[in-house]
N, C-alpha and C positions, 0 to 999 in steps of 0.2 A: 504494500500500500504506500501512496505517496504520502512523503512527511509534511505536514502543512507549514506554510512559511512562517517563521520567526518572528518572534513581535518585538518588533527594534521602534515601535512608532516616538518612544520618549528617550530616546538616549542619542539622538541628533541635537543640533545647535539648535536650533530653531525650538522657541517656548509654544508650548500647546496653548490653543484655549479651554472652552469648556469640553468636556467629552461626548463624541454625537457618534451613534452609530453609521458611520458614512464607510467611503469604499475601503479608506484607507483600515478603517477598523475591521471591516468586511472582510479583508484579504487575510490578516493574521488573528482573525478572531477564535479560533479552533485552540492555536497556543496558547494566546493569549489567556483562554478561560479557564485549560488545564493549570495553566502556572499561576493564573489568580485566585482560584478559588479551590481551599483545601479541599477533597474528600466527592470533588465535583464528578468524580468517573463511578461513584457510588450511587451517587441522586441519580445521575440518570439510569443508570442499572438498576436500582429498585423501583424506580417512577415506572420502569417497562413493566416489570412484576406488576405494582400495584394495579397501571391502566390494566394490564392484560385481564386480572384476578375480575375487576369489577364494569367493567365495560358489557354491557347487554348488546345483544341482538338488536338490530333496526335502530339503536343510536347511534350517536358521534361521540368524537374525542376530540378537543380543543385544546389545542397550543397555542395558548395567549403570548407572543410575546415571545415566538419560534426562536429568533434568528437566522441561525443554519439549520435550524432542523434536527437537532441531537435526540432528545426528546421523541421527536414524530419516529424517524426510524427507527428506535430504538424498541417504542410500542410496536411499528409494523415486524418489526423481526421476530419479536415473541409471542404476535398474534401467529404467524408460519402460515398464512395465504389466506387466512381466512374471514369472511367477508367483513370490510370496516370499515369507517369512513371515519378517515382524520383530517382536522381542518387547524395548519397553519397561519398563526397571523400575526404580522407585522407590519410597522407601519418603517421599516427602511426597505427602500428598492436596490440597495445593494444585497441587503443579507439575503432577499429573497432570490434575486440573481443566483446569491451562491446557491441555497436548497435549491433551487429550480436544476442548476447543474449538477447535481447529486442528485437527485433526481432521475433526470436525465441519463446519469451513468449508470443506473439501476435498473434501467427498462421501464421505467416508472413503476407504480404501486399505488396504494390505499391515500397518499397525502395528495390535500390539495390545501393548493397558495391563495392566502390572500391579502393585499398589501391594504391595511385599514387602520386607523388609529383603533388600539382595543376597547378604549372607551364608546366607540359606536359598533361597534362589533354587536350583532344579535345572535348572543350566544343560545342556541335552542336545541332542546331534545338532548342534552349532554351527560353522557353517565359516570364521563371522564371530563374534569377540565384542569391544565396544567397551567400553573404559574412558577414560572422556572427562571427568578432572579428579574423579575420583572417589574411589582409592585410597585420595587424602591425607584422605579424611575416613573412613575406618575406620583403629578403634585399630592401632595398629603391630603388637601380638600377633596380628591375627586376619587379617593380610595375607599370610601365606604360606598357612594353610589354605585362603583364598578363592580363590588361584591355582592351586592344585592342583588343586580342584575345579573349577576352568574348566577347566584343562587336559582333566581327564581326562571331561568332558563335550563337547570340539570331535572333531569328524572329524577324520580324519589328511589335512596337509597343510594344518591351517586356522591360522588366523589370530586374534591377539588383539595389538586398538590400543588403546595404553596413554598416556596424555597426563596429564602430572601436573607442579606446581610442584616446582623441585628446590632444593637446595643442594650448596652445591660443595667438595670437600675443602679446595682455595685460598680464606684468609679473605680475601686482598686484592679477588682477583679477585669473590668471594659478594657481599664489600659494592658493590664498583664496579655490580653486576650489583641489586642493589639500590636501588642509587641511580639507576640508570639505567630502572629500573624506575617507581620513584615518579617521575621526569621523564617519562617515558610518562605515569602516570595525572592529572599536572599537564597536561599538554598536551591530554588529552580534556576538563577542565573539573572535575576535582576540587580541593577546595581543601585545603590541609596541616589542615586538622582532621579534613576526612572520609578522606584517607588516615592519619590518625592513628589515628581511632577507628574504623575498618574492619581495620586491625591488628590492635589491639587485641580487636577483637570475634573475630577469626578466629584469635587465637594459641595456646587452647587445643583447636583441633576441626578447624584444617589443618594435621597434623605432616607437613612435606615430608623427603624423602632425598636422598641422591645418586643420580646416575645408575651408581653401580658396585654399591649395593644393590639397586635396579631389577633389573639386569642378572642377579645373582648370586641372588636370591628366582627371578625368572623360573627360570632354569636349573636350580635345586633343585626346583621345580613340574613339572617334564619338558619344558620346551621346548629343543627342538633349538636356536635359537640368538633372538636380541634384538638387535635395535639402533636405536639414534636415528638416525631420518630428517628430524625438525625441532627448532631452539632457535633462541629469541629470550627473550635473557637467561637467567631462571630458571624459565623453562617450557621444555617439552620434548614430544616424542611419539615415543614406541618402536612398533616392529613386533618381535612374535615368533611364531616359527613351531613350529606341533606336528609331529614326525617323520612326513612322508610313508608310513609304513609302519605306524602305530599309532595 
């Protein structure tokens, strides 16, 4: 398999601004997210598990917030042919370019693209819906309306995987969790500039929460209940469940 290219975007002369998922992030985004984010080759390996386990006949599976599609494949591999309908969606026309070429080199399959801001997304009939590091980049004001609307778009008994950078009431433990963070991204081959200005690039456009606001929004949107099944450090992945009866 080809190795995806390097993510050298912050260790040029040139100062980044804010962070946008445009082509340049598009093209090294695969590395990028393996070397950003602890534990990231896990989520998506059990997020296939999960879709696969609770996914019904004659519904969908929604990837809110795709990218490349890690996620979507991942569910169509361990569905193994069988009949489903998973609906990618992003609002960059790069990142879909790439799924689209994966895609592509797969003979196609069960995903279909579509480049939409997720807030007007009509999530419907879903017995699977994935949020996979995506939340934190919608304004904090418009992140209970968007869960609602998941909500009340999933089948009863379905599923919604929620995977998002958090912070933690405890400052000791937040910075240790921090620090221990940036020693992870020293040890994949970043150097303290590109963790510097990759911060900085992502400070105003990743607003992360707690996982008791997580918890608490969930619950207010009508899910029956939420909780974390994985952390490593300051990332995290919830499961929560629509009322079997609604």
């Amino acid at each position: 398999m080809k190795q995806p290219p390097t993510d050298k975007l912050y260790a040029g002369d040139m100062m980044p601004g804010d962070f946008v998922f445009d082509e340049k992030v598009a093209t090294v985004f695969e590395d990028m997210i393996h070397r950003s984010v602890p534990g990231y080759t896990t989520i998506i390996a059990m997020t296939a598990r999960l879709g696969e386990k609770y996914f019904r006949p004659g519904s969908r599976i929604f990837d809110l917030g795709c990218s490349l599609g890690a996620a979507s494949f991942a569910i169509a591999r361990r569905m193994q042919g069988r009949p489903c309908e998973i609906i990618a969606v992003d609002n960059s026309r790069p990142m879909l370019d790439g799924l689209k070429e994966r895609l592509a080199a797969l003979g196609g399959g069960p995903v279909q693209c579509r480049q939409e801001d997720i807030r007007d997304c009509a999530v419907e009939n879903a017995s699977v819906v994935i949020l996979n590091f995506t939340l934190q980049f919608i304004p904090p004001a418009d992140r209970a309306q968007l869960l609602r609307r998941i909500h009340d778009g999933m089948t009863p008994g379905g599923i919604l995987i929620l995977s998002e950078k958090i912070v933690l009431d405890d400052a000791r433990l937040n910075d240790l969790y921090i620090e221990m963070y940036h020693q992870f991204k020293r040890e994949m081959g970043y150097s303290e500039m590109e963790i510097s200005r990759k911060r900085d690039a992502l400070e105003r456009v990743l607003l992360p929460e707690t996982l008791a606001t997580h918890k608490s929004r969930l619950a207010a949107a009508g899910f029956e209940s939420a909780e974390q099944w994985f952390q490593c450090f300051n990332f995290a992945s919830m499961v929560a469940c629509k009322r079997k009866g609604r």
